[in-house]
C-alpha positions, 0 to 999 in steps of 0.5 A: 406436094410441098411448094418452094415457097414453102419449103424455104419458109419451113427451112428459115424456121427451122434453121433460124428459130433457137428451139429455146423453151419459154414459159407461157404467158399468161393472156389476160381478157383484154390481150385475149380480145386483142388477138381476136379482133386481129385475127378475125379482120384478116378472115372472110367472115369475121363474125363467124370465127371461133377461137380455140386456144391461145397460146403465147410466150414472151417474145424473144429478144424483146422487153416485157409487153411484148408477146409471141402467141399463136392459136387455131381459128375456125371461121367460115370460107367463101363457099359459106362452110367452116374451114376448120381449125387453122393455126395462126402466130402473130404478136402482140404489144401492149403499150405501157401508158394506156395499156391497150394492147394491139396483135399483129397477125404474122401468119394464117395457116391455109394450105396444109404446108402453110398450116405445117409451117406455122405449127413448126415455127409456134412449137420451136418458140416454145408454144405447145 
């Protein structure tokens, strides 16, 4: 059963995200680890994660350094089992002067409305 939680989100993603298609981005090693990094300290057990791929497109509205990307991660639960491959959408800037880049997880999938949301909102930005 689909919560109202999710329900309003999926709606809001729906209805305030223009199905505009971008081109992909590129992501360079250090935007790759970037975005690992950021995903796997929101994880229970970081050192088991194992990224599929990631995707991103430029984020909309903004200048360059900034990017939309979202991807699948598998990482082990707190009964100690894999969980299996769970969408996440975040963003990541790279600051022009140094060139580090940082990633700001927006979202984690984790029940399957959850999941659905997050894979609806990364396709209606662009990202297959």
């Amino acid at each position: 059963m689909i919560t109202f939680k999710a329900a309003v989100f999926t709606a809001c993603v729906v209805f305030a995200s223009a199905a505009v298609a971008q081109e992909a981005y590129e992501l360079n090693d250090g935007e790759q680890a970037a975005i690992k990094r950021g995903v796997s300290l929101q994880l229970k057990d970081p050192d088991s994660a194992k990224f599929g791929p990631i995707k991103a497109v430029p984020y909309p509205g903004v200048e360059e350094g900034v990017v939309l990307a979202c991807g699948f991660v598998n990482a082990k639960n707190g009964f100690g089992g894999y969980a299996g491959e769970t969408p996440f959408v975040g963003v990541l800037a790279t600051y022009r002067l140094t060139g580090q880049a940082e990633f700001v997880l927006k979202e984690i999938g984790g029940a399957e409305t959850d999941s659905a949301a997050v894979i609806s909102y990364c396709k209606s930005q662009g990202i297959r």
